[in-house]
C-alpha positions in Angstrom: 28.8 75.3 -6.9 26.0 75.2 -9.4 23.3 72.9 -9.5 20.3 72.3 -11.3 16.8 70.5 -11.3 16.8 66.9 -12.4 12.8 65.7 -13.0 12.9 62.0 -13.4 10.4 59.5 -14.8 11.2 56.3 -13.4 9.2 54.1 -16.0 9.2 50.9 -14.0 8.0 52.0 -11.0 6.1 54.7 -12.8 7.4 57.7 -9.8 8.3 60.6 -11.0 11.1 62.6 -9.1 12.2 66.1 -9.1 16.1 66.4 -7.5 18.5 69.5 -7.4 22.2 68.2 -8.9 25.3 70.1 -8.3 27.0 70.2 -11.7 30.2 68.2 -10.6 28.0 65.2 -9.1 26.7 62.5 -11.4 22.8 61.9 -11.0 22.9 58.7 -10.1 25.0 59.5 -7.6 22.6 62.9 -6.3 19.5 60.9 -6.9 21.1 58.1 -4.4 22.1 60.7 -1.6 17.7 62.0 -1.5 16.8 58.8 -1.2 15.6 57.5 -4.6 16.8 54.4 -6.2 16.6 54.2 -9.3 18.0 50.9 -11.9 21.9 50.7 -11.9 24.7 47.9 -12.4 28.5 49.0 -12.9 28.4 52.5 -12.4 31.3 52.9 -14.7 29.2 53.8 -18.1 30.1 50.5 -19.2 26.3 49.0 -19.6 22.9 50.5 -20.1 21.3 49.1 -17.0 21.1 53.1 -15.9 19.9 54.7 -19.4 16.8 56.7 -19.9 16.0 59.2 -22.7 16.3 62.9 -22.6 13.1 64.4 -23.0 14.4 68.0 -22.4 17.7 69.8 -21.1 21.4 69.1 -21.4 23.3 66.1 -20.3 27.0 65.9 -20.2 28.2 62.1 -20.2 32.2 61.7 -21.5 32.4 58.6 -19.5 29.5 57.2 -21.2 31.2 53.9 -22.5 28.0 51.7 -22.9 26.4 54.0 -25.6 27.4 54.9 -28.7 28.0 58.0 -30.3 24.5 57.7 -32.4 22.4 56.6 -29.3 23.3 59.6 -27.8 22.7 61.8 -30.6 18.9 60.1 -30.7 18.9 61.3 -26.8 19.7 58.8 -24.8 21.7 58.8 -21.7 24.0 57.3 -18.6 22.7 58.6 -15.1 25.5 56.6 -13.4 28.4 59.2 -15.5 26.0 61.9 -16.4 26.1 65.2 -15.2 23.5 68.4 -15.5 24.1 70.5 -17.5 20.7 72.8 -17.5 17.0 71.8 -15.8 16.7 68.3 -17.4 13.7 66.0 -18.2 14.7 62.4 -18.1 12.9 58.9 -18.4 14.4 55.3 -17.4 14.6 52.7 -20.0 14.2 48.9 -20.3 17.7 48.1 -20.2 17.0 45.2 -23.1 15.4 48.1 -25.3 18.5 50.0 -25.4 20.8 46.9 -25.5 18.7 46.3 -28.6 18.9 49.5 -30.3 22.6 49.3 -29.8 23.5 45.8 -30.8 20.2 44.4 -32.5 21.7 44.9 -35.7 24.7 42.3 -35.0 22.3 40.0 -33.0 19.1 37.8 -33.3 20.6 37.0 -37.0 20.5 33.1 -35.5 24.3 32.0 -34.9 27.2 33.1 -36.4 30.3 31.2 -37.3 33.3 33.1 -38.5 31.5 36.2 -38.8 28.5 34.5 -41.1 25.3 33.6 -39.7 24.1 30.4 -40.7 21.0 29.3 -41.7 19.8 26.5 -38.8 17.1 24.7 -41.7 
């Protein structure tokens, strides 16, 4: 089986990691099994507790639920569904930022009532 090298910035902890992947293991998963933890919550794809940005390389994620279709295309990524797909260059994210980029658009618009957000002056 194939694998390749996975060089991880955890920003939180500011570590950096360097991991070998077999391509049919997700990285969360390989990362877990040499002894690094890095952030997770579901480990379905489902939330972006395990997201960091691609610096560099290719990362396949179909199960990547909690992203959309443009956050991926700006680079980001799900290391709890994510597999290698070449030497990669990742870097965790603040979970909040990427909720943000997400749903910020649809939030922090003060409350909303029937689909309207209303003024609270």
């Amino acid at each position: 089986m194939r694998s390749y090298p996975v060089h991880i910035h955890d920003r939180q902890k500011d570590a950096h990691y360097l991991i070998q992947v077999p391509a049919d293991q997700y990285i969360l998963e390989a990362a877990e099994a040499q002894g690094i933890q890095l952030p997770f919550a579901c480990r379905n794809g489902a939330c972006t507790t395990c997201a960091v940005r691609i610096r560099r390389g290719s990362l396949y994620q179909p199960e990547a639920m909690g992203i959309s279709r443009e956050l991926k295309e700006q680079g980001y990524g799900l290391l709890c569904v994510g597999y290698a797909r070449s030497e990669l260059w990742v870097e965790t994210q603040d979970e909040d930022e990427v909720y943000e980029l997400q749903f910020g658009r649809y939030f922090g618009q003060g409350r909303v009532r029937a689909g309207i957000p209303i003024d609270d002056e």
